[in-house]
C-alpha beads as a LAMMPS data file, in Angstrom:
LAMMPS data file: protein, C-alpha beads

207 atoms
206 bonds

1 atom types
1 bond types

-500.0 500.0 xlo xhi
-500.0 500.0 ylo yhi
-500.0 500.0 zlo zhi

Masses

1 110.0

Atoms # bond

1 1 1 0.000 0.000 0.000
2 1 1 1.164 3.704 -0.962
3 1 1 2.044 6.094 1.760
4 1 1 -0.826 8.363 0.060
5 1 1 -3.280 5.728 0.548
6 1 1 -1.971 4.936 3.925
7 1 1 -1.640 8.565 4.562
8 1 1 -5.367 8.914 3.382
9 1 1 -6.305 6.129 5.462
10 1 1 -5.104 7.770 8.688
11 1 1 -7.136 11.149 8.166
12 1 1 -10.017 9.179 7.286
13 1 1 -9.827 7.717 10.643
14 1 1 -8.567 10.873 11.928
15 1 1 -11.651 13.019 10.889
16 1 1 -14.364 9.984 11.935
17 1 1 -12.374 9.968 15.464
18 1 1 -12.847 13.636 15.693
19 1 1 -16.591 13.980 14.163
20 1 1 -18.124 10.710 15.984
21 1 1 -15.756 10.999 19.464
22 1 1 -13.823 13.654 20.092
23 1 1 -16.230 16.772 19.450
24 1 1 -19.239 14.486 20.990
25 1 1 -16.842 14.398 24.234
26 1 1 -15.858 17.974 23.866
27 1 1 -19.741 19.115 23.747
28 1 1 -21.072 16.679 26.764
29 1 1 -17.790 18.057 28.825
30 1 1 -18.752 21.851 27.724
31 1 1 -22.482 20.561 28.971
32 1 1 -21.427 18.814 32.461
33 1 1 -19.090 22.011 33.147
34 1 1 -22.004 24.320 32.273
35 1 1 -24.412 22.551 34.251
36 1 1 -21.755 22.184 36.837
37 1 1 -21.273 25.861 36.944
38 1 1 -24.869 26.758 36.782
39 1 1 -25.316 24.416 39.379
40 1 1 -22.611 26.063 41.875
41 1 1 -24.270 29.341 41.130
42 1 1 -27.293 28.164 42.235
43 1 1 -26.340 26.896 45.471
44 1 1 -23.962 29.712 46.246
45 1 1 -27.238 31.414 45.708
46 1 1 -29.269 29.639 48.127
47 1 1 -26.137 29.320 50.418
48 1 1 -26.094 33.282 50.805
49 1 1 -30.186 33.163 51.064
50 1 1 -29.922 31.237 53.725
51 1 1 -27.293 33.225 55.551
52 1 1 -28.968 36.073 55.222
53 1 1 -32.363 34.399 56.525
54 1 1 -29.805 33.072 59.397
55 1 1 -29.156 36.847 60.139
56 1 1 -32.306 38.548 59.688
57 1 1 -33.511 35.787 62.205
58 1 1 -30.790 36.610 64.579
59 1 1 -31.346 40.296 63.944
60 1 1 -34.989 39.759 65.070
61 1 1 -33.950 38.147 67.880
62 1 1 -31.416 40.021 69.270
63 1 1 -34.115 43.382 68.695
64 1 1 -36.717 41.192 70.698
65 1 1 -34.389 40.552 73.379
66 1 1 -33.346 43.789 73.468
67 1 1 -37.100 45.303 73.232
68 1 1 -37.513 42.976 76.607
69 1 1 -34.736 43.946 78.183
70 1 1 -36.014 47.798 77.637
71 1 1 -39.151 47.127 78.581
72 1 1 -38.221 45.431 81.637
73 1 1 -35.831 48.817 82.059
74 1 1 -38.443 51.165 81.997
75 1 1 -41.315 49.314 84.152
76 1 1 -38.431 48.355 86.548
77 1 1 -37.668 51.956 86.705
78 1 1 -41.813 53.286 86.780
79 1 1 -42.117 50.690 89.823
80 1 1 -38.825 52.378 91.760
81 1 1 -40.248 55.858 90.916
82 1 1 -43.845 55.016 92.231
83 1 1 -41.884 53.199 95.607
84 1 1 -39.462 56.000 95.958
85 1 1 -42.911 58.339 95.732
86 1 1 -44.746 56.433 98.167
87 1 1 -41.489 56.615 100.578
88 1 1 -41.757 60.281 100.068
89 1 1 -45.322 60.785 100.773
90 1 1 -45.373 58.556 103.712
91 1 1 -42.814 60.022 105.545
92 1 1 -44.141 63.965 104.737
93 1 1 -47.464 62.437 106.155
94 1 1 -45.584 61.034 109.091
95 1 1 -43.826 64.865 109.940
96 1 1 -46.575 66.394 109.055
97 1 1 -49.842 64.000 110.268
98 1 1 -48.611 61.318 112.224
99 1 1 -46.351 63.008 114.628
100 1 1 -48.124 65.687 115.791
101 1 1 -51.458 63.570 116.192
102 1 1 -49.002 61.060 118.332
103 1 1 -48.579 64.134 121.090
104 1 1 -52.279 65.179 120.436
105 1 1 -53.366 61.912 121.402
106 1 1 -51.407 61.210 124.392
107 1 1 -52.807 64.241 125.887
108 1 1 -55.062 63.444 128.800
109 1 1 -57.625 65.820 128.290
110 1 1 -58.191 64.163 124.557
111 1 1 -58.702 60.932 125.719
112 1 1 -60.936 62.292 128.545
113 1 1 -63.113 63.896 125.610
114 1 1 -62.985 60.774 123.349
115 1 1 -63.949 58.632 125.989
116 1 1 -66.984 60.759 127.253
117 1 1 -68.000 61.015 123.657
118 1 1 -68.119 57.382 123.127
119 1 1 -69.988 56.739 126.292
120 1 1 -72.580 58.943 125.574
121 1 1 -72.981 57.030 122.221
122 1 1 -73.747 54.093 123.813
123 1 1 -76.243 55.669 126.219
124 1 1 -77.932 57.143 124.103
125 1 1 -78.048 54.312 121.272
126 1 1 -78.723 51.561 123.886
127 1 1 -75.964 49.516 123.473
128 1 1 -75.766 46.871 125.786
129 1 1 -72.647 44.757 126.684
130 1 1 -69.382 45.722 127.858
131 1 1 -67.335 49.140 126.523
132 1 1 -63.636 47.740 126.542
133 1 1 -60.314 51.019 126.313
134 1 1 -57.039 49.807 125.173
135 1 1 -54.674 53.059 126.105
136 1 1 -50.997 53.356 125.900
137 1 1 -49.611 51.914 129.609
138 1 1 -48.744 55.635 130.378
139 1 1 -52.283 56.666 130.164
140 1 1 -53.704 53.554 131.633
141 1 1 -52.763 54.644 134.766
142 1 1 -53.727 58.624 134.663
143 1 1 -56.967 57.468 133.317
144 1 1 -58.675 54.548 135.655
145 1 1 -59.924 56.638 137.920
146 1 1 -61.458 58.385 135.366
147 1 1 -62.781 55.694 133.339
148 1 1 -64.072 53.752 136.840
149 1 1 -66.108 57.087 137.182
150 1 1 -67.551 57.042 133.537
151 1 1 -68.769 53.875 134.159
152 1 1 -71.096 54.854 136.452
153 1 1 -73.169 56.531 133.297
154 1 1 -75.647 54.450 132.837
155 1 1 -73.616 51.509 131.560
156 1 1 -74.794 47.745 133.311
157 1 1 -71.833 46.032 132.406
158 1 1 -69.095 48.563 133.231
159 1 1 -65.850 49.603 131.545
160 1 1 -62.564 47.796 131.353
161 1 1 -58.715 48.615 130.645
162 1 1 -57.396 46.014 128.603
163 1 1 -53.921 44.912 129.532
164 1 1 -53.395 45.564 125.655
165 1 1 -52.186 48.850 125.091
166 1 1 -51.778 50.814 121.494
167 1 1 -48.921 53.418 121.066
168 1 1 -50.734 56.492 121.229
169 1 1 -54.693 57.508 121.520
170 1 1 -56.490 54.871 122.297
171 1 1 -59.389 51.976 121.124
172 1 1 -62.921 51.185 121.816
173 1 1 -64.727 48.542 122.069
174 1 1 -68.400 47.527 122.235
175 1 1 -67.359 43.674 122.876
176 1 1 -71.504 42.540 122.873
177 1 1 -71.609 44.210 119.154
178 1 1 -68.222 43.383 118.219
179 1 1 -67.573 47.082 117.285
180 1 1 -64.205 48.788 117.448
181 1 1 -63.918 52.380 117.416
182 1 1 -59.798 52.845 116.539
183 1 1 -58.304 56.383 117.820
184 1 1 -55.325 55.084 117.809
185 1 1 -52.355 57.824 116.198
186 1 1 -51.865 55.487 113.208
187 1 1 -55.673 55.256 112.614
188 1 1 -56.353 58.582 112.872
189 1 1 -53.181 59.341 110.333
190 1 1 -54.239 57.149 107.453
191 1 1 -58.041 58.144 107.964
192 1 1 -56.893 61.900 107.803
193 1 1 -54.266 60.868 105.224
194 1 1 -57.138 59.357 102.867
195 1 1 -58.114 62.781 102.099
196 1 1 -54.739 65.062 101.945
197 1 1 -52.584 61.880 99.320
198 1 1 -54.368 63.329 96.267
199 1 1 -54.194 66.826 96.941
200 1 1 -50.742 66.090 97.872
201 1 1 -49.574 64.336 95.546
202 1 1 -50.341 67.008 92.940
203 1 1 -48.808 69.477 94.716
204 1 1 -45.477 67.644 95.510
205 1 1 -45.319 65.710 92.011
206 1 1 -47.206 67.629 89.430
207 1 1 -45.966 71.009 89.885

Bonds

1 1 1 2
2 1 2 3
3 1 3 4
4 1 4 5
5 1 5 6
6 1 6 7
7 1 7 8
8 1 8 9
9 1 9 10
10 1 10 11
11 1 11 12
12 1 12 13
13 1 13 14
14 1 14 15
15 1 15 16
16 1 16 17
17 1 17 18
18 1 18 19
19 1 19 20
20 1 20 21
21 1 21 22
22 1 22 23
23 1 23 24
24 1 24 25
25 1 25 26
26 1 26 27
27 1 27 28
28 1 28 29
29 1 29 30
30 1 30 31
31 1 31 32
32 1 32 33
33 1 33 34
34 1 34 35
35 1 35 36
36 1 36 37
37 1 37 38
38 1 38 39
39 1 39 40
40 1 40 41
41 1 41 42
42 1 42 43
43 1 43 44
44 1 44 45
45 1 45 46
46 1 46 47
47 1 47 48
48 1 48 49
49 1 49 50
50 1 50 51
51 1 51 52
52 1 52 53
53 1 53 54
54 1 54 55
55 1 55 56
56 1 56 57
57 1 57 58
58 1 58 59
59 1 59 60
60 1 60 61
61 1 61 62
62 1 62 63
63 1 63 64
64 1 64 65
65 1 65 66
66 1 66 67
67 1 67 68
68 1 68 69
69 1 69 70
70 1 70 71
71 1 71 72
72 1 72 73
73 1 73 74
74 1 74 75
75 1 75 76
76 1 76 77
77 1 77 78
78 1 78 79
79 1 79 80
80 1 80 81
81 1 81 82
82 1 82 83
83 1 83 84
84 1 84 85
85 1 85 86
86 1 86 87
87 1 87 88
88 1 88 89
89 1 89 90
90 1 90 91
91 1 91 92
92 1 92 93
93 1 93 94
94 1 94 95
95 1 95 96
96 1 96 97
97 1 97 98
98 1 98 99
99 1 99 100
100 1 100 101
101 1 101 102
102 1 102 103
103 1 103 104
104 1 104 105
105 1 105 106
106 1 106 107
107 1 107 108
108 1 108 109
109 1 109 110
110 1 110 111
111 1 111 112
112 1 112 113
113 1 113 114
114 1 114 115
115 1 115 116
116 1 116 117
117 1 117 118
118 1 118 119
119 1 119 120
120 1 120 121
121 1 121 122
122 1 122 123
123 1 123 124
124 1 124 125
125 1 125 126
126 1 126 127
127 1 127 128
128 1 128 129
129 1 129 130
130 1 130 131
131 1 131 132
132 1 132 133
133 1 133 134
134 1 134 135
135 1 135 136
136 1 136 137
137 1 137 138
138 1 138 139
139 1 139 140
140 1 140 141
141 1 141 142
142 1 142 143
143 1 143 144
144 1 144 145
145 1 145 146
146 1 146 147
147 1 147 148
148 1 148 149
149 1 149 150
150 1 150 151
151 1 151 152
152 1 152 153
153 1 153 154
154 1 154 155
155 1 155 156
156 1 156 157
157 1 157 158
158 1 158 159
159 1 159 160
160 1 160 161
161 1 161 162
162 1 162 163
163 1 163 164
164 1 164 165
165 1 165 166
166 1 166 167
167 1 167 168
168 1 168 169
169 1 169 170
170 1 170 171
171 1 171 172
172 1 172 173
173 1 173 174
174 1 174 175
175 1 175 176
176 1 176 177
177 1 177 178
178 1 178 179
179 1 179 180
180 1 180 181
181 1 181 182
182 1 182 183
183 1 183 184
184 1 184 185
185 1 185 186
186 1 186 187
187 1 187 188
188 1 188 189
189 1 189 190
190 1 190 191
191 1 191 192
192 1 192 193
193 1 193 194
194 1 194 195
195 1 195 196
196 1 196 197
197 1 197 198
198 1 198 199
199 1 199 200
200 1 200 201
201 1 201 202
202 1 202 203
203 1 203 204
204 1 204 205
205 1 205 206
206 1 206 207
């Protein structure tokens, strides 16, 4: 055989290589890369979705957390205002109520009249039963001779002096009717306190 035939021979086989194998191979490796790089673009894609759903989740979270955490802040801060305000008001009540009413009560003259007063209610509503006096044990003293002589008004089942005693003023009770009259100072402070806390709590906290 020729070397032109052989030579033809070879690019025969040459060209048929290259049409049938070669540029087949060469097109479905193009294809698989393509696909392969579409396909890395698509997860990079949902890769970076997901991070940034990841970190507008953590975002949200951290803002709740740190909405709480305000919150908590400001009502932890209204409730030490409103405590510090109470504080304030109780002790301008105490100088200015509860103090003096303390000396006012201890006087023996104001017992004398509370007593008399609350005898003469039960005379004249016809109670019946005995009128029990809880006094400080200062006043216990001054007073049972005085009391002893109040019970002579009209009153069956006498007084008493219970061996209980209140700081200042004094209590009464009508034990058959289970009624109990508090003068005590701290009674008489919060009942007189009922109606000054609005009017001063305006004028200490609103001005």
């Amino acid at each position: 055989m020729s070397n032109s035939t052989v030579s033809g021979k070879i690019q025969e086989i040459s060209e048929h290589l290259k049409a049938n194998i070669i540029e087949p191979a060469e097109r479905e490796a193009k294809k698989i890369i393509d696909e392969a790089q579409q396909k890395s673009v698509e997860i990079i894609a949902a890769a970076e979705k997901e991070a940034q759903g990841i970190t507008l989740e953590s975002e949200k979270r951290a803002k709740q957390k740190l909405d709480s955490v305000e919150a908590a802040l400001r009502l932890s801060g209204k409730q030490a205002i409103t405590t510090l305000k109470k504080a304030l008001e109780g002790e301008i009540l105490n100088r200015t109520l509860g103090q003096p009413l303390a000396l006012v009560l201890e006087d023996e003259e104001v017992l004398k009249a509370i007593i008399s007063e609350m005898v003469k209610a039960y005379v004249e509503h016809d109670f019946s039963g005995e009128i029990e006096i809880l006094l400080s044990e200062k006043n216990r003293e001054k007073l049972k001779n005085y009391i002893k002589s109040e019970s002579t008004k009209a009153i069956k089942d006498g007084i008493t002096l219970s061996f209980e005693s209140v700081g200042s003023g004094c209590k009464v009770i009508f034990k058959e009717n289970h009624a109990v009259f508090d003068f005590s100072a701290e009674a008489v402070t919060e009942l007189l306190a009922g109606f000054l806390r609005n009017e001063l709590r305006s004028y200490i906290f609103e001005q």
